[in-house]
C-alpha positions in Angstrom: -104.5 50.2 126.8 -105.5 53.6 128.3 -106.5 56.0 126.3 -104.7 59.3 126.1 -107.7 60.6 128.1 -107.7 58.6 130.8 -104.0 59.0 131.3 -103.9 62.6 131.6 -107.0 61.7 134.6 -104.2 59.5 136.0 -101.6 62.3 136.4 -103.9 64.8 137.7 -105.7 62.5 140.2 -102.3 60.3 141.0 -100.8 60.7 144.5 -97.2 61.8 143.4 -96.3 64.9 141.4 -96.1 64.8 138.1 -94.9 66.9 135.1 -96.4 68.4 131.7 -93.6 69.6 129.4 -94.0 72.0 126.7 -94.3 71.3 122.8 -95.4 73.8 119.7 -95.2 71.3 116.9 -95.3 67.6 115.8 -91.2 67.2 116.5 -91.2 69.1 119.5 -93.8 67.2 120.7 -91.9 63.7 119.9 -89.1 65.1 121.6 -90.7 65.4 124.5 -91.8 61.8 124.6 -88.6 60.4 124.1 -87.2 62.3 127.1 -89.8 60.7 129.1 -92.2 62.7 129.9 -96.0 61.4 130.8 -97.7 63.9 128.5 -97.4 67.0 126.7 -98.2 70.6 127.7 -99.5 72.4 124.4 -98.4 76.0 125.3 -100.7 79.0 123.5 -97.9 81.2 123.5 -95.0 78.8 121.9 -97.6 77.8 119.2 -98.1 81.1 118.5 -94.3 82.3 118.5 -93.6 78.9 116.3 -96.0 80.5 113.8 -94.4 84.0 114.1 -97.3 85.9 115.8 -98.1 87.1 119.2 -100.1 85.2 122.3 -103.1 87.5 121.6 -105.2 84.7 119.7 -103.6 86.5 116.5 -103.3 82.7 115.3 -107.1 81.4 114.9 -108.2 78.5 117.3 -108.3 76.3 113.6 -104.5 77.3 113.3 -103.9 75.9 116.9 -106.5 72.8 116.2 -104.1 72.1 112.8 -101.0 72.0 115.2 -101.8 70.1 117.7 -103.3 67.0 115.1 -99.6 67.5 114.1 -98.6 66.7 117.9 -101.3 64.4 118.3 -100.4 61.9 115.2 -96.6 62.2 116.5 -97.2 60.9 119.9 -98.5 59.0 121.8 -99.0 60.2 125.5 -102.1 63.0 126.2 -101.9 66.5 125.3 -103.9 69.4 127.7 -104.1 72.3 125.0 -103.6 75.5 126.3 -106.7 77.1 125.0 -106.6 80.5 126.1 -109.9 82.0 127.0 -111.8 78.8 124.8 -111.6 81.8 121.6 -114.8 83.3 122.3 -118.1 82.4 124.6 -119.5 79.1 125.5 -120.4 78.1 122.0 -116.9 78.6 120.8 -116.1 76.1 123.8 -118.4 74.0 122.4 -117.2 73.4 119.5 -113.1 73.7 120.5 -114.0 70.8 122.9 -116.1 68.5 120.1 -112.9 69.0 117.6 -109.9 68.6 120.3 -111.6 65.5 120.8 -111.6 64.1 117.4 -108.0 65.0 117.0 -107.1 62.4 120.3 -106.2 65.4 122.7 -106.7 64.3 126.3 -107.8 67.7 127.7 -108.3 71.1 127.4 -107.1 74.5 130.1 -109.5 77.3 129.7 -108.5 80.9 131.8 -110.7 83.0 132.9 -110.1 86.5 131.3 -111.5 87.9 128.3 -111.5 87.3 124.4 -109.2 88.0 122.9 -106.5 87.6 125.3 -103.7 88.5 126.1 -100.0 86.7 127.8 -100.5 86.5 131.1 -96.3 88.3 131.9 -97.5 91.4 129.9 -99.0 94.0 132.1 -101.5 90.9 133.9 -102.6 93.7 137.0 -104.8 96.1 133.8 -106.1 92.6 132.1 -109.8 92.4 132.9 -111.7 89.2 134.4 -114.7 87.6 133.0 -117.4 87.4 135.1 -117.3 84.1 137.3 -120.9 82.8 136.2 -119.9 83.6 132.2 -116.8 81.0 133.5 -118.6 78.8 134.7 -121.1 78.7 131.5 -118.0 77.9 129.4 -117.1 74.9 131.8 -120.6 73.6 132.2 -121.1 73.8 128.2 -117.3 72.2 128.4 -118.3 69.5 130.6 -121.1 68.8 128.5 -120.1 68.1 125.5 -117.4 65.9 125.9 -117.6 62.2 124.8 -115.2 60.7 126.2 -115.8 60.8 130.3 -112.2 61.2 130.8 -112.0 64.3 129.1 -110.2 66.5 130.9 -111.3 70.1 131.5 -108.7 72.9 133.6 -109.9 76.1 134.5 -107.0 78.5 135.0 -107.3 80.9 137.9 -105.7 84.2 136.4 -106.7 86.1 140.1 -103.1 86.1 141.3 -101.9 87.5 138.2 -104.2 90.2 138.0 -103.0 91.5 141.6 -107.0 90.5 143.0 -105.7 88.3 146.0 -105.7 85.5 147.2 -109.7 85.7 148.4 -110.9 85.9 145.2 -108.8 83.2 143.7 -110.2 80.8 146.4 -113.7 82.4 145.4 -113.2 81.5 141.7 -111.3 78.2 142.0 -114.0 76.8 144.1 -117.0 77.9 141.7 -115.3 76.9 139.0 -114.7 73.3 140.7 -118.3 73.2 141.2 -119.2 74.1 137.7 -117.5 70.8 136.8 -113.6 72.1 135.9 -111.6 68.5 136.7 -108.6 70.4 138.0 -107.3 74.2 138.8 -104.5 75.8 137.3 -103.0 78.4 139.6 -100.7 80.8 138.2 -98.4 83.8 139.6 -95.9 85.5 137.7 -94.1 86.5 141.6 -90.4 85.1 141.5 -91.0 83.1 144.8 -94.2 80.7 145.4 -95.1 82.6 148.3 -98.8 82.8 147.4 -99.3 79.6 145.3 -98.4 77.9 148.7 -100.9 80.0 150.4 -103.4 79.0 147.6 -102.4 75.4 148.2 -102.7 75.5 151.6 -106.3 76.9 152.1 -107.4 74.6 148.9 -106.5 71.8 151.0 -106.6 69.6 147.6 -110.4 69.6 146.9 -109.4 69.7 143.2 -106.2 68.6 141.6 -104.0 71.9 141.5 -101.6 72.6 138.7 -98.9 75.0 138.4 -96.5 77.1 136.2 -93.5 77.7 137.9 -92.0 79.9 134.8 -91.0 82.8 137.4 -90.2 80.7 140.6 -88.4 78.4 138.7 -85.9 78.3 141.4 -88.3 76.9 144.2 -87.1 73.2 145.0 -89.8 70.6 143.5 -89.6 68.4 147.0 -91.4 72.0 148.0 -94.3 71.1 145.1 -94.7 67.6 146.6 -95.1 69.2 149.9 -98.3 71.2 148.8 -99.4 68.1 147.7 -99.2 69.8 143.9 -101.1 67.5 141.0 -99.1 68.6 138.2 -96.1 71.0 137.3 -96.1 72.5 133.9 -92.8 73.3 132.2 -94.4 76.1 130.0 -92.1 77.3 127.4 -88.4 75.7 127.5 -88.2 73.9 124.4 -89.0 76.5 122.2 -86.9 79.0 123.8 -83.8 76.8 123.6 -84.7 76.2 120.2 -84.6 80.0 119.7 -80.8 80.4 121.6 -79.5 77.7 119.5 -81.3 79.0 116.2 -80.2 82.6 116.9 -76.5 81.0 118.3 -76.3 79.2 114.5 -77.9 81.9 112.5 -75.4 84.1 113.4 -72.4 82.2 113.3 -73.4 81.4 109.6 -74.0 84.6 108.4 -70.6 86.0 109.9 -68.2 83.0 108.7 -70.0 82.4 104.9 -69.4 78.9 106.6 -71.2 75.7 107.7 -68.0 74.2 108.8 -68.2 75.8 112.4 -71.7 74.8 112.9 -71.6 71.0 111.2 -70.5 69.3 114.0 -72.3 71.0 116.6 -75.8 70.6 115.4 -77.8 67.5 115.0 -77.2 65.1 111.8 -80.5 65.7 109.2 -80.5 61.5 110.1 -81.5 62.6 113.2 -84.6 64.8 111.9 -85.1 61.6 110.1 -85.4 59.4 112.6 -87.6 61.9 114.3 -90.1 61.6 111.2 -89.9 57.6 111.8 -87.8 57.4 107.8 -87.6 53.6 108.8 -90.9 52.9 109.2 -91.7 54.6 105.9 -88.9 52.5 104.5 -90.2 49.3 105.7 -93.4 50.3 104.2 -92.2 50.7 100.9 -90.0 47.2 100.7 -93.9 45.9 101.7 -96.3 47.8 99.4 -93.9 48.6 96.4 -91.6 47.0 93.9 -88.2 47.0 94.9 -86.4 49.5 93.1 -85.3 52.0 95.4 -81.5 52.7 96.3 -79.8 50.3 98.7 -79.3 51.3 102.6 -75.0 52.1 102.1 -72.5 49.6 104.1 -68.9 49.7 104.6 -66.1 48.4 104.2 -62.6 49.3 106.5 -59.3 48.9 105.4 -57.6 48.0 108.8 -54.8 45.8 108.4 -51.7 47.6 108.5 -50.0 47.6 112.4 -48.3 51.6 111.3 -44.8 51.0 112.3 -44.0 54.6 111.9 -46.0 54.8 115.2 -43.3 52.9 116.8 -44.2 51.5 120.7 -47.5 52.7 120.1 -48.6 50.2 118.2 -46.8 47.1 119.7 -50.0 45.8 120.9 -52.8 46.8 118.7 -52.9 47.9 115.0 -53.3 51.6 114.4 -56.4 51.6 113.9 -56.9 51.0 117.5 -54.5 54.0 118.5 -56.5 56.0 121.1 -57.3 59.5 120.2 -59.0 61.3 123.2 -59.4 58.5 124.8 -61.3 56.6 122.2 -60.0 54.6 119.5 -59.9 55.8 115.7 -61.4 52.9 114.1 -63.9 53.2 117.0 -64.8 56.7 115.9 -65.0 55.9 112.4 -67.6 53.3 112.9 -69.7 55.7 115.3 -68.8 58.6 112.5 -70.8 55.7 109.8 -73.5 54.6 112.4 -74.3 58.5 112.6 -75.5 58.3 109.0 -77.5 54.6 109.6 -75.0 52.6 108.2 -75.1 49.2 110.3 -73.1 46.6 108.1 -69.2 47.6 108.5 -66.6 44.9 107.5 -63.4 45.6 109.1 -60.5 44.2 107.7 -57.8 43.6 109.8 -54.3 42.0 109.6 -51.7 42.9 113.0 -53.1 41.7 115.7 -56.7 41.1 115.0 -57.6 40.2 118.5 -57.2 43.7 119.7 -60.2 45.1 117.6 -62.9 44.1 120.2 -65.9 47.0 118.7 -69.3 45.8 118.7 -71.8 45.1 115.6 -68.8 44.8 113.1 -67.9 42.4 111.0 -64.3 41.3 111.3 -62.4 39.5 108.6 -58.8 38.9 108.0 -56.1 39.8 105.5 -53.4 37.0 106.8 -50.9 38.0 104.5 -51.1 41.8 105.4 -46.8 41.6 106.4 -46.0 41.0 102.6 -48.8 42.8 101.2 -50.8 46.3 100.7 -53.9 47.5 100.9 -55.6 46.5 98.0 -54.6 42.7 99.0 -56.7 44.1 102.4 -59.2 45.2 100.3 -59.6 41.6 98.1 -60.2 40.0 101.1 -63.5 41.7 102.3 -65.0 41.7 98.5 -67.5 39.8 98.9 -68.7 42.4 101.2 -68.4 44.9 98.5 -72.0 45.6 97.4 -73.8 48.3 95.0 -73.7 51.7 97.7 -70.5 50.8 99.8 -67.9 53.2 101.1 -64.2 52.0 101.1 -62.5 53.6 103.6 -59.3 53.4 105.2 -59.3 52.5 109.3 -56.5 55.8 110.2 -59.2 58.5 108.8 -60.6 61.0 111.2 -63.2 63.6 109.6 -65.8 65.3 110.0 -69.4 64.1 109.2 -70.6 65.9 106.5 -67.4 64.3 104.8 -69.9 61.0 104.9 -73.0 62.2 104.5 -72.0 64.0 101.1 -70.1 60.7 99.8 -73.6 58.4 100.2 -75.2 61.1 98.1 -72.9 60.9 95.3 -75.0 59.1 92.5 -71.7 58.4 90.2 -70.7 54.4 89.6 -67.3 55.1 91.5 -66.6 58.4 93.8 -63.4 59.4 95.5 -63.0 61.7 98.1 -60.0 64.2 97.2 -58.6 67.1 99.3 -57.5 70.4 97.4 -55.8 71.7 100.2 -53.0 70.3 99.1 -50.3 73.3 98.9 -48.7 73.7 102.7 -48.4 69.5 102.4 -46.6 69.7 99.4 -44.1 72.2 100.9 -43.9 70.8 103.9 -43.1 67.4 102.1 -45.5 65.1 103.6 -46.5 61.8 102.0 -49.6 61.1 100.4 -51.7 59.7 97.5 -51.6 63.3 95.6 -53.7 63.0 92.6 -54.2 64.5 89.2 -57.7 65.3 87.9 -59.2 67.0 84.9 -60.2 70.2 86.4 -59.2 72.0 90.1 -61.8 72.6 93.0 -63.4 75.8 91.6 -66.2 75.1 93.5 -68.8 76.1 90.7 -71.9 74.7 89.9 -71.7 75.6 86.3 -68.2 73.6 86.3 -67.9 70.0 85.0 -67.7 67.0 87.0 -64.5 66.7 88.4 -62.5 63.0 87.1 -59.7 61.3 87.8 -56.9 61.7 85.6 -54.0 59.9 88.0 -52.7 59.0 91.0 -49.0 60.1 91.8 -46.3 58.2 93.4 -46.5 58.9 97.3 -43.2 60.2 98.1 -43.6 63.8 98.0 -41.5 65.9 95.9 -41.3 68.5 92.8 -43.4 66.4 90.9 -45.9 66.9 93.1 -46.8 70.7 91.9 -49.2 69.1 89.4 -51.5 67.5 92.3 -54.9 69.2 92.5 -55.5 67.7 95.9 -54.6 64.6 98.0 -57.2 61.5 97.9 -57.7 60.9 101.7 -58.6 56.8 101.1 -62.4 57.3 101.2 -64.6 56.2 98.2 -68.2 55.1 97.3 -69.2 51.9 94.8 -72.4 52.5 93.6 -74.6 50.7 90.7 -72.3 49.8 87.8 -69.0 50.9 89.6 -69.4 47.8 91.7 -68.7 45.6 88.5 -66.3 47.9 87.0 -64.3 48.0 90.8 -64.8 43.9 90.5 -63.2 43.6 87.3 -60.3 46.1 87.9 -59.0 44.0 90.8 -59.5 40.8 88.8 -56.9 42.6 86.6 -54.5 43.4 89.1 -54.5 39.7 90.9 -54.1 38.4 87.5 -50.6 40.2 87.7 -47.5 38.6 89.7 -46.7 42.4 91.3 -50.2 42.1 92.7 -49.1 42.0 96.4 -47.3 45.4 96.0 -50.0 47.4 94.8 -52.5 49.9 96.5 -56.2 51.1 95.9 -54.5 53.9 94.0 -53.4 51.4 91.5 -56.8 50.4 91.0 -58.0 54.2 90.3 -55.3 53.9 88.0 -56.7 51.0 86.4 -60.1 52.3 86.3 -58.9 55.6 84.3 -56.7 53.2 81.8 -59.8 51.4 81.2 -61.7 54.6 80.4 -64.0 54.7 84.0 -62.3 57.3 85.4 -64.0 57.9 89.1 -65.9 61.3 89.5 -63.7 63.5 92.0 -65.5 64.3 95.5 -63.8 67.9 96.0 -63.1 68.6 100.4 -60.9 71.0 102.4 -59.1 70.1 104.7 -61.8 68.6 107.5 -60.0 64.8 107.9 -57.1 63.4 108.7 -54.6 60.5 108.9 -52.4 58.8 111.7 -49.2 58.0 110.1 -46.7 59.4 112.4 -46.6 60.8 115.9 -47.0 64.5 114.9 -50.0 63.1 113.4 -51.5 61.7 117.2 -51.3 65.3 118.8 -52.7 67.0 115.4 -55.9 64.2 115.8 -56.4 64.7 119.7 -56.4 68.7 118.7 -59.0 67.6 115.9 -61.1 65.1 117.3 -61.8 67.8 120.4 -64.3 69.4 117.9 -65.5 66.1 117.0 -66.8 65.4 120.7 -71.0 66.6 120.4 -70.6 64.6 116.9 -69.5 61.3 118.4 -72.3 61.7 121.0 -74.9 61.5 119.1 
């Protein structure tokens, strides 16, 4: 294989035109690989704005050299530094060049103004020009040092920017070609590409030529090919969407006292994870230590019932597989699980089986779901109930931090309860409303909130004691998995068995003094039990959309 080195040669000497785009860390940087870039422009000024200081070598060329080992370890495709004026005189470039070098970077852009410098867009026409031969040292001395002969050395013409013409930047390009520079970077900060045509033209490609189309962005890249152009560099991008979205989020936190806005329209942390390569460190662990490290969650859904309420709707398919913007809910929930890594799902399903056609699940089969409830569904996928498994029913819609909070929960058996319970109880709507030792006060110096019993599902008076609705989501973790076990062996012992639900089981768990620790939500989920319910989920899932993409 190449070296990093040799393929940055490639794209500068190739015959088409290729593209550097930017990165300021180790994720940016990985983020730019993924999307398929051939190597990695390592801008001076986003490195510097990352760390919170200007582009006028305020962060020291160590600083820079610790960054971009960060980017460097992270990828694997070359990175051409942006290393301002080389952060001081030949010597300096020395030694920038012997370190870059041992850190795998594949090149390194020197410009030709004066230490320290400063950005190129900030008043370029008073910035001063080193001397051509004190350049041309620095390349030379460059040049010379390398070890590796594909070592990549840019000089950067800063002539158009200073307002000297185009003369002198043919002047200094081509000394600065002879002094050994592998490639030119020409830049301009004009909004057309007027003059870097002009350049290109007269160069008539005696050296690779790269440019920084920041302020013509608009000029159509078939023009680039034209001018026979090496290499376009995308110079700043990422880190100024980072700082839209950043100041976008920022704000709409501080002015709602919220995250519930911003949840579902930002990545998942799993998604950082992944970024950070969490599996391989994972695998690593199940090879070089003793395995005693919490298990990777799975899931079991409760899919069995057709919903009759629903009426035609669910002629055909369960209601589970009732489209909700134009996707199915069961297929949701299991993209809503993947999300958080979760790759073993058991769905259980009972009307019309054949209609649940969603990849990577496992499918198994309550046959007795027409004379039976759900926790006869949930018997039949216990052998797929391990320690760390959600429960969940196949109707739920919610949002993802719902999940993600669940699979932290560290208690034997959690449950996830709603306590916005009050315009449900007026309003009379059915649900598995449940009692519990203390309300959602939302405290951290409050106890854990328990289960003290579930109430009947026909809504009512009664229902004025309920501290919030359990939505048919809960976690088995560690012991719970044998205290859930021997609950249900209870129940089936009984002749009644076919008529009971999961609630009965919480039930049975509280008799038996394992009362399940109370997972406090509002509102953020729902059910499909009716048709009001299908227009209230297509209004809901509509903020779910970026979610589900990801």
């Amino acid at each position: 294989m190449k070296s990093r080195a040799a393929q940055l040669r490639d794209l500068l000497t190739g015959n088409g035109l290729n593209f550097l785009m930017e990165a300021h860390n180790g994720l940016s940087a990985k983020i730019v690989e993924e999307a398929g870039f051939p190597g990695i422009w390592a801008s001076g000024l986003t490195m510097s704005a990352a760390l919170g200081v200007r582009d006028n070598n305020e962060a020291s060329w160590t600083q820079v050299l610790e960054t971009l080992e960060f980017m460097s370890d992270a990828t694997s495709i070359p990175i051409l530094v942006d290393g301002d004026t080389g952060y001081g005189d030949f010597n300096s470039v020395r030694r920038l060049v012997k370190k870059l070098e041992q850190r795998g970077v594949a090149g390194l852009c020197i410009e030709d103004k004066l230490f320290p410098k400063t950005n190129s867009f900030i008043n370029g026409e008073a910035q001063p020009l080193a001397e051509i031969a004190e350049f041309c040292g620095k390349i030379k001395a460059a040049k010379d040092t390398q070890q590796d002969p594909n070592f990549c050395l840019v000089a950067r013409v800063e002539a158009l920017i200073a307002g000297w013409g185009l003369a002198e930047a043919m002047r200094r390009a081509e000394a600065y070609r002879a002094a050994g520079a592998d490639a030119i970077l020409m830049h301009s900060k004009k909004k057309d590409a007027g003059e870097i045509f002009e350049f290109a033209r007269t160069w008539d490609g005696r050296a690779p030529l790269i440019i920084v189309p920041t302020m013509y962005y608009s000029t159509p890249t078939q023009q680039f090919r034209a001018h026979k152009i090496s290499v376009v560099i995308w110079a700043n991008h990422l880190l100024r969407a980072a700082i839209s979205a950043m100041q976008q989020t920022a704000a709409k936190v501080y002015k709602e006292e919220s995250l519930t806005n911003v949840e579902d329209h930002i990545v998942p942390v799993k998604e950082i994870f992944r970024l950070q390569k969490s599996e391989e460190l994972i695998a690593a662990e199940e090879k070089y230590l003793q395995p005693s490290f919490t298990k990777q969650p799975n899931a079991v859904i409760l899919a069995a019932s057709r919903g009759s309420e629903l009426g035609e709707l669910t002629q055909a398919r369960p209601k589970a597989m009732l489209p909700i913007g134009g996707k199915p809910i069961l297929a949701r929930l299991v993209e809503d699980l993947r999300s958080h890594g979760i790759r073993d799902i058991a769905v259980v399903a009972g009307y019309k089986p054949e209609t649940i056609t969603i990849d990577g699940i496992t499918l198994l089969h309550n046959p007795d779901f027409e004379h039976s409830k759900d926790l006869a569904t949930l018997a039949c996928a216990l052998p797929k109930v391990k320690d760390n498994t959600l429960i969940l029913y196949g109707d739920l819609l919610l949002r993802r931090y719902i999940v993600r909070d669940l699979i932290e929960s560290d208690a034997p058996i959690t449950i996830v309860v709603d306590s916005n319970v009050r315009q449900k109880i007026t309003d009379k709507v059915k649900g598995d409303y449940v009692v519990c030792n203390v309300p959602d006060e939302r405290s951290v110096f409050s106890p854990d909130a328990r289960l003290v019993k579930c109430l009947n599902s026909a809504a009512g008076e009664s229902f004025r004691q309920a501290h919030g609705q359990w939505i048919g989501a809960l976690l088995v973790r560690g012991p719970g998995l044998g205290l859930l076990k021997e609950s249900l062996t209870r129940l089936q012992s009984r002749s009644d068995f076919p008529n009971f639900s999961v609630t009965d089981l919480l039930d049975d768990l509280v008799t038996f003094e394992h009362p399940p620790r109370v997972m406090y939500i509002s509102g953020d989920w729902l059910d499909v039990n009716n048709l009001p319910d299908v227009e209230r989920a297509s209004t809901f899932t509509q903020g779910l959309t970026y979610q589900r993409q990801l």
